[in-house]
C-alpha positions in Angstrom: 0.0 0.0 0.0 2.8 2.4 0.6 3.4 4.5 -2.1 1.0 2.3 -4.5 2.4 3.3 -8.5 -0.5 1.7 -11.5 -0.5 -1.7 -11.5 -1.9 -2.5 -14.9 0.7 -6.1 -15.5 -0.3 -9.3 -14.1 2.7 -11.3 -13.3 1.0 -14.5 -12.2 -2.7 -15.5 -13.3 -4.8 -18.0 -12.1 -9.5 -18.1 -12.6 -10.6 -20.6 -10.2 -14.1 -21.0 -8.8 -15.4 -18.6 -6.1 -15.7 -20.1 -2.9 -18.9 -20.7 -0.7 -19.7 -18.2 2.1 -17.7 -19.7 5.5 -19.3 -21.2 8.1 -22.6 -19.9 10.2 -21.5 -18.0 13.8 -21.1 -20.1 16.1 -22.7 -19.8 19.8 -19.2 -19.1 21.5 -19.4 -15.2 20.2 -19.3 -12.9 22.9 -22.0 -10.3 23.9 -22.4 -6.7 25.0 -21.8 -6.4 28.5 -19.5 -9.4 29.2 -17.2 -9.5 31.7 -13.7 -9.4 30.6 -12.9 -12.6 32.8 -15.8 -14.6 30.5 -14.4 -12.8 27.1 -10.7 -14.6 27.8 -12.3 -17.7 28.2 -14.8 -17.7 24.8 -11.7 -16.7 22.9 -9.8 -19.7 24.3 -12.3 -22.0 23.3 -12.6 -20.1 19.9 -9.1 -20.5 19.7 -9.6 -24.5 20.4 -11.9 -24.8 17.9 -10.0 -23.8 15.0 -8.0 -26.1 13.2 -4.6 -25.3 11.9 -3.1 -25.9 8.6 -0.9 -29.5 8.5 2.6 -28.4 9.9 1.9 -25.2 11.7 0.0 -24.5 15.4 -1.5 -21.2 16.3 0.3 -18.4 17.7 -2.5 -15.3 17.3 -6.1 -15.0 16.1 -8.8 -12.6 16.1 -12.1 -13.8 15.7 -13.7 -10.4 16.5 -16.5 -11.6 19.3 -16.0 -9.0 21.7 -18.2 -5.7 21.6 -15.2 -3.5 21.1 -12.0 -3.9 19.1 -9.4 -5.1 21.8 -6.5 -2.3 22.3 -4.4 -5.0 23.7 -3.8 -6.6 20.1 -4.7 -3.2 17.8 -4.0 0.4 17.0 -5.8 2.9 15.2 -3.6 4.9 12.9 -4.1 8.3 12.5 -3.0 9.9 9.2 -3.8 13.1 7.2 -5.7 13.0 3.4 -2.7 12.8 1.1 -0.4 10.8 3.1 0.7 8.3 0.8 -0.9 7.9 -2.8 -2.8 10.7 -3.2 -5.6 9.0 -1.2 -8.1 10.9 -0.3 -9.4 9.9 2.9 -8.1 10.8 6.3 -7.4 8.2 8.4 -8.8 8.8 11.8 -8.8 7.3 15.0 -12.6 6.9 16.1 -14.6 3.8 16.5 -17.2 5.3 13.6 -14.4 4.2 10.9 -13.4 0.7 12.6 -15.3 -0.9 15.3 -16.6 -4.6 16.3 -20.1 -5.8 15.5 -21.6 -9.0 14.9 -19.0 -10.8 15.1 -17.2 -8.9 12.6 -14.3 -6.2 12.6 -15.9 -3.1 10.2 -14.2 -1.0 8.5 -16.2 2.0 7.1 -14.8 5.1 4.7 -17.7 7.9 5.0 -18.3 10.9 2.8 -18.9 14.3 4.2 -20.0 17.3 2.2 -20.3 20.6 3.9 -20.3 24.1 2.4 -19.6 22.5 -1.0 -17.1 20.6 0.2 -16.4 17.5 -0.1 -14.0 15.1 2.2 -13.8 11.8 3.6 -12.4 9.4 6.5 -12.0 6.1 7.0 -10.2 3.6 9.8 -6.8 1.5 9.3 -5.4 -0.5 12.3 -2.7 -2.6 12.9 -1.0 -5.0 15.2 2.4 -3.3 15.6 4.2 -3.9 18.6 1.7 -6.0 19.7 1.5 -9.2 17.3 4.5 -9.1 15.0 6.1 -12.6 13.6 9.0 -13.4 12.2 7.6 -16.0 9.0 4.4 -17.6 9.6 0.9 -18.2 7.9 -1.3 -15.2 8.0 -4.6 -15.3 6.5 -8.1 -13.3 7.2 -11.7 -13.9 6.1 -12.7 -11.4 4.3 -15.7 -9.3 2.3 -14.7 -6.3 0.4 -16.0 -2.9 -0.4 -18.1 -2.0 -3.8 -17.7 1.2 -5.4 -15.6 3.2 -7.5 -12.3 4.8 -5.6 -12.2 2.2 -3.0 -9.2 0.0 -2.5 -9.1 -2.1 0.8 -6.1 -3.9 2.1 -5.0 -6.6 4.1 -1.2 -6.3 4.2 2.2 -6.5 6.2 5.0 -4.2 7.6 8.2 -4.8 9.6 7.7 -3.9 13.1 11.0 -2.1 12.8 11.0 0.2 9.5 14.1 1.3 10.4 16.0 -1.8 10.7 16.6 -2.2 6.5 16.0 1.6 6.1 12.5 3.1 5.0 9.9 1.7 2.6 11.0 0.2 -0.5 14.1 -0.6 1.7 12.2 -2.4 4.5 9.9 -4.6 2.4 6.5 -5.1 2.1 4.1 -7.9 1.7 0.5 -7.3 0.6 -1.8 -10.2 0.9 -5.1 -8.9 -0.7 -6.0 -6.0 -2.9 -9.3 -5.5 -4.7 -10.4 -2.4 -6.7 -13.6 -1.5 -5.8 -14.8 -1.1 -9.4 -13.2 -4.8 -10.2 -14.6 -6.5 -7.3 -13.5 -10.2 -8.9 -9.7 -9.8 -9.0 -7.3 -10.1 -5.7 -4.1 -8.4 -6.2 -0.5 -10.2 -3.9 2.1 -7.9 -4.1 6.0 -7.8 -2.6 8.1 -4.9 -2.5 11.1 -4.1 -2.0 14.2 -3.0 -2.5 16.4 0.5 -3.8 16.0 1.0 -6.5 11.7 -0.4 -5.6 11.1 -3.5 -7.2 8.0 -5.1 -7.2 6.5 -8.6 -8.0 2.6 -8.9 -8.5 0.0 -12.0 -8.7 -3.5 -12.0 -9.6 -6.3 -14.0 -8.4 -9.5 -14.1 -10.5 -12.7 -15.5 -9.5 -15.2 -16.8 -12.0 -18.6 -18.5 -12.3 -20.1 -15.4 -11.0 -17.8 -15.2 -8.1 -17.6 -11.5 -6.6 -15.1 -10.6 -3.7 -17.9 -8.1 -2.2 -20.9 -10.2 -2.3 -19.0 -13.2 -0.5 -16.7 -14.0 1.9 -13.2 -15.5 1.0 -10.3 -16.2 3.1 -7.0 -14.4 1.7 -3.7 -15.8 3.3 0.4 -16.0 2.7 3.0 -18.5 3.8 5.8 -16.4 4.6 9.4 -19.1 5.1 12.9 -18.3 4.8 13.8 -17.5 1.0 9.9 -18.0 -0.1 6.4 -16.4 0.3 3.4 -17.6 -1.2 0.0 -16.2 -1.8 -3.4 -18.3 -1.6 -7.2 -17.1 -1.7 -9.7 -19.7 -0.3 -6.8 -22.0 0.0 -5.7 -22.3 -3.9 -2.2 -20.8 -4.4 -1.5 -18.2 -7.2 2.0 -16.7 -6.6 4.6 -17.3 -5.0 8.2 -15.5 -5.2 11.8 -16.8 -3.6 13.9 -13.2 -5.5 14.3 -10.0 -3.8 16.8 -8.0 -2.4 17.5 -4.9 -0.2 20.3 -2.3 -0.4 20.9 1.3 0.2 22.0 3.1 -2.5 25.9 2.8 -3.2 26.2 0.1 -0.6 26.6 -3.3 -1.0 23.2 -5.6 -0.8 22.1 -7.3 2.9 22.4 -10.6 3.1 19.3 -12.9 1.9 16.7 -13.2 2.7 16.4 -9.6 4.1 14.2 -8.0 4.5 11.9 -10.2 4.7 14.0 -11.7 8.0 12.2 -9.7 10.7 8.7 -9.8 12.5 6.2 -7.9 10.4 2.7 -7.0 11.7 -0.7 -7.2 10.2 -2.7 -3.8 8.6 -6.3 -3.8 7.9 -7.8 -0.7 6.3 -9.9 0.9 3.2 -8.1 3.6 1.3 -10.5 5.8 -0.8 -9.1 7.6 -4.1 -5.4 7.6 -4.6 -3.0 7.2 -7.7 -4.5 3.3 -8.5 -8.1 2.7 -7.8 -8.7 6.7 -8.8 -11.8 8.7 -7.3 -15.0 7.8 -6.1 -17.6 8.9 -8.9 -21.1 9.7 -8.9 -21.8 5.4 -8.8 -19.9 5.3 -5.2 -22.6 4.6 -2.2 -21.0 5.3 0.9 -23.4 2.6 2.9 -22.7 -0.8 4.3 -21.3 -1.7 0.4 -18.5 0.8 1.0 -17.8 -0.8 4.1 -15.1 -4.4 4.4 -15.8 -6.8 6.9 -12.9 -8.9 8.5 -14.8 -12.5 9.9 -11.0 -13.4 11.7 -7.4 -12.8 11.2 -5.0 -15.8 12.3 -1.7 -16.5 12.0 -0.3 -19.8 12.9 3.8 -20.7 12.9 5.5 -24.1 11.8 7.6 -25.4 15.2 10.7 -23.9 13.5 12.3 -22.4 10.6 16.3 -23.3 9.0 17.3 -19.2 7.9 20.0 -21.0 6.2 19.1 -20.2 3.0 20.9 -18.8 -0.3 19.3 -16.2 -2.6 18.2 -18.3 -5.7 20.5 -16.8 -8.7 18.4 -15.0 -11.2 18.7 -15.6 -14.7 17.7 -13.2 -16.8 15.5 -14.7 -19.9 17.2 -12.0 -22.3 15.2 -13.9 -25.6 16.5 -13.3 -29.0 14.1 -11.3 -32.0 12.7 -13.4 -35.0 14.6 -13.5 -38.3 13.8 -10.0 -38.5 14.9 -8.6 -35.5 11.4 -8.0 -34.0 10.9 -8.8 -30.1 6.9 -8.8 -30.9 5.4 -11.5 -31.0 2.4 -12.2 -33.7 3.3 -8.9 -34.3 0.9 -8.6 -37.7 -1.7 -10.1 -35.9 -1.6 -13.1 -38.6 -2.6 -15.3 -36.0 -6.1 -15.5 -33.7 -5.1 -15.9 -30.2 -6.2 -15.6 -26.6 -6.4 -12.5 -25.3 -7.1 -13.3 -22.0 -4.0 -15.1 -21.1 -0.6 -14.4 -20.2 0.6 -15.3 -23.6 1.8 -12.7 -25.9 -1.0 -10.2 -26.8 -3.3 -9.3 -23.6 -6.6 -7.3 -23.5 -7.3 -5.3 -20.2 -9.5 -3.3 -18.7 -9.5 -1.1 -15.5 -11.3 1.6 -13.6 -14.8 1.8 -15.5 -13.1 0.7 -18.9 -15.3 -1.7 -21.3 -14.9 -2.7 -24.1 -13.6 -5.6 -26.8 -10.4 -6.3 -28.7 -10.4 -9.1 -31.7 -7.7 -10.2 -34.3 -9.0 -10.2 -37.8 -7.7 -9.7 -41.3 -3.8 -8.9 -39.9 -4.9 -6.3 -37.9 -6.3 -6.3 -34.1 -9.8 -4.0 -33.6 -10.2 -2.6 -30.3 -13.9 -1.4 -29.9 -14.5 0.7 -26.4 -18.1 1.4 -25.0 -17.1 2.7 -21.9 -13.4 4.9 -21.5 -13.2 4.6 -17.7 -11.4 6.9 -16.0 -7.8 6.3 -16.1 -5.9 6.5 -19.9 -5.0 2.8 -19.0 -8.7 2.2 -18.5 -8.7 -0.3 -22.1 -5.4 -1.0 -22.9 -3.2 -3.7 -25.3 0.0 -5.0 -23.7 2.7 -7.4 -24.7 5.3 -8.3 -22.2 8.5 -10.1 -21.6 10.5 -7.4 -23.8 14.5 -8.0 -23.1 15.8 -4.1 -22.1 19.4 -4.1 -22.6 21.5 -1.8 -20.6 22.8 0.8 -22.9 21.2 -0.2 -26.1 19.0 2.0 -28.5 15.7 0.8 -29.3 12.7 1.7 -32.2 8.8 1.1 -31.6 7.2 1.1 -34.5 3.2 0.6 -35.3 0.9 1.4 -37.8 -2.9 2.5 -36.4 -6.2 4.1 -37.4 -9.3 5.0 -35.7 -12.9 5.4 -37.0 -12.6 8.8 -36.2 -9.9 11.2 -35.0 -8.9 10.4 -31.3 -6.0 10.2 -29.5 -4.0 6.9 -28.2 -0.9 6.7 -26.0 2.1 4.2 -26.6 5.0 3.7 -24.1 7.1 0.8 -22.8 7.2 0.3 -19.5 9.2 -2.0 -16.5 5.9 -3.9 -14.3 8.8 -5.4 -12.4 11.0 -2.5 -11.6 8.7 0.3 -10.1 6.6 1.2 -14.0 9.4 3.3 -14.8 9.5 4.0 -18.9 11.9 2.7 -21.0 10.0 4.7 -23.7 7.5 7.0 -22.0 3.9 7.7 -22.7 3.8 9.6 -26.1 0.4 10.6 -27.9 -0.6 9.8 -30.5 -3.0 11.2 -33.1 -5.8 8.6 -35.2 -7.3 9.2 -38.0 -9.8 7.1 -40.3 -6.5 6.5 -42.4 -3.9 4.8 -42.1 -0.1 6.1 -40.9 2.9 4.6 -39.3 4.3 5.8 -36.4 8.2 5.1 -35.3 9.9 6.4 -31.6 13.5 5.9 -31.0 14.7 5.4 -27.2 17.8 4.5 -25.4 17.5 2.2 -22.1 19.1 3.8 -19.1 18.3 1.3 -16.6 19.7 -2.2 -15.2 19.0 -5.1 -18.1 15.4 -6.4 -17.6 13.9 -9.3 -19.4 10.1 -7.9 -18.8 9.5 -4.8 -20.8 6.3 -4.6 -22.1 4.8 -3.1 -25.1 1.4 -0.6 -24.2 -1.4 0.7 -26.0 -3.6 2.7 -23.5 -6.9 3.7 -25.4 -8.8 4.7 -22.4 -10.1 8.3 -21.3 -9.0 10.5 -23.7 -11.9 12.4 -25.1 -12.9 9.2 -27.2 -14.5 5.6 -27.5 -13.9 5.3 -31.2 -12.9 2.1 -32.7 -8.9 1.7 -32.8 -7.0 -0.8 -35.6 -3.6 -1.3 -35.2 -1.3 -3.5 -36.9 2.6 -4.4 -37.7 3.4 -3.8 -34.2 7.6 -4.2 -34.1 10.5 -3.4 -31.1 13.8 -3.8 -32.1 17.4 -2.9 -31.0 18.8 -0.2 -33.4 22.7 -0.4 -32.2 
């Protein structure tokens, strides 16, 4: 969550079915007006009652049956609109934004609009310096907000952000992500790093499945030299390479920094530089709100640290007989644009629309712009960017009428910096070739990837492109 950039590449995709809603409450949650003494002894036998994965016990668990949220194991944070992101909301430390009921941790963004104005707030908490682990299973039950400009977040922190130096440099594991307005994909996300480096998996529910409407448990396995990412108990990602320096000194050993205890953060951002601004479709009532069923975290008996940093080879692939790094780059073949397999069709933020191959050329058709530029967009990843070497994109496009498009090549792996940066375009109903020359300044990365954002830019008109190429100029 800290210092979010666009996350518009998918590094890891996997559709499985949407889970059934979790069990019915059981008769051990805790009333209003309890004594403490009888509160301890429901959560013990809460605690009893669950079972733990095969090889790990229980070390911490909330199951939220108490009246109140329990100061012994939370904070409220309290931060100003702006903070990080852009985001919108102020985070304030009040039980109206995050507070206990049925059974249930709430978390609830409101909108307030007074003398014109409008603002909002919203609750984040944490268990820092209070419940922090060093590796583990941490998982949470989970419904999500609806809405537009909503993005809630269950995610880890080092108890010490110090120790490694400050955020990328202390590391960062995020454990579930979902855009308001794209309530069917789960984002797990690492960072990390100086320069920040990132590495991002998706989860995608189908057969109807909706991560607001249900509840679904979202969890990592966290080990020496590996983290792993699961939703409903099906894993999706899982990454063993990262690293942590400060700038002009030599890197930490592996497998910092994610060697020390981390804590748990719950909260609902709304606005920011991702999910983008709540629109006139946002309802600030129980949709905007997420609901937290538990949090565990469980611990194998121990953990061997005596582990080497996997060595990471670069897959630097050579160009066709023609020196093009795009694939299918004439669109001569049909192919799925759904997968993780050369050519990929997405949308985000309010974006809809359709992309097909046909004829040589591929036909992008847009109903809906959204409300980002990436909003309907045509990528192609897994570019080799060599240190040092001169590139040229070159494309030839149209559009049914004249409209704008933006190209660029971009690094999803090393904090979306641009190899080639986002350049307009102009479309016309005819047909023209465009050409951009670029140098790469950055480390070698073998996951550049080609973009085509068509979304809000004044138009929806229909967009052809064909004879996409990349090649090295040198």
């Amino acid at each position: 969550m800290k210092n979010k950039l666009i996350v518009c590449l998918l590094s890891g995709i996997l559709a499985v079915s949407a889970a059934s809603c979790g069990p019915a409450a059981d008769d051990t949650k805790k009333t209003a007006g309890q004594e403490p003494a009888v509160q301890e002894e429901t959560a013990e036998a809460s605690a009893q009652e669950i079972t733990a994965p095969e090889g790990y016990h229980l070390v911490w668990n909330d199951e939220f049956d108490g009246s109140e949220l329990n100061d012994d194991d939370w904070n409220y944070e309290v931060h100003e609109a702006g903070w990080v992101n852009n985001e919108l909301q102020e985070y304030i430390a009040d039980p109206q934004y995050a507070y206990v009921k049925d059974g249930e941790l709430v978390i609830q963004p409101v909108k307030t609009e007074k003398d014109g104005k409008v603002s909002y707030a919203s609750g984040r908490v944490n268990t820092q310096n209070k419940h922090d682990y060093k590796y583990g299973r941490f998982e949470a039950r989970i419904r999500v907000p609806e809405g537009k400009g909503f993005l809630p977040a269950f995610w880890m922190m080092p108890q010490d952000e110090d120790y490694y130096g400050q955020w990328p440099k202390c590391g960062e594991i995020d454990i579930m992500e979902v855009l308001g307005d794209s309530t069917k994909n789960n984002y797990g996300t690492v960072h990390y790093g100086e320069p920040h480096k990132q590495q991002q998996g998706m989860f995608a529910l189908t057969d109807g499945g909706d991560f607001s409407k249900e509840y679904h448990e979202f969890a990592v396995e966290w080990e020496p030299g590996q983290i792993r990412w699961y939703v409903d108990g099906d894993q999706y990602f899982e990454t063993s390479t990262w690293f942590t320096k400060v700038e002009g000194e030599e890197e930490k050993p592996y497998p910092a920094p994610f060697n020390q205890p981390f804590h748990v953060i719950l909260n609902v951002a709304v606005g920011g530089d991702w999910p983008g601004s709540p629109d006139d479709t946002t309802v600030f009532d129980e949709r905007a709100s997420m609901r937290v069923d538990y949090v565990r975290i469980f611990q194998k008996d121990s953990y061997d640290e005596n582990v080497e940093k996997p060595v990471e080879v670069l897959n630097m692939r050579e160009p066709d007989e023609t020196g093009n790094y795009v694939r299918n780059s004439s669109f001569a073949e049909e192919e799925d644009l759904g997968d993780d397999t050369d050519w990929k069709f997405l949308l985000f933020n309010g974006g809809e629309g359709t992309a097909s191959i046909q004829d040589g050329e591929i036909v992008i058709t847009s109903t809906k712009a959204g409300t980002e530029e990436y909003s309907v967009q045509l990528v192609q990843p897994d570019m080799p960017m060599v240190k040092g070497k001169s590139y040229k994109l070159s494309f030839e496009a149209c559009a049914e009428e004249d409209r704008k498009m933006k190209a660029a090549v971009t690094a999803p792996d090393v904090n979306w910096i641009r190899y080639f940066p986002d350049t307009s375009v102009e479309l016309g109903p005819d047909w023209k070739t465009y050409e951009f020359e670029f140098e790469v300044k950055d480390e070698d990365d073998d996951n550049g990837r080609v973009e085509f954002n068509m979304g809000n830019q004044g138009s929806t008109a229909t967009i052809h492109i064909r004879n996409v190429r990349l090649e090295q100029t040198d």
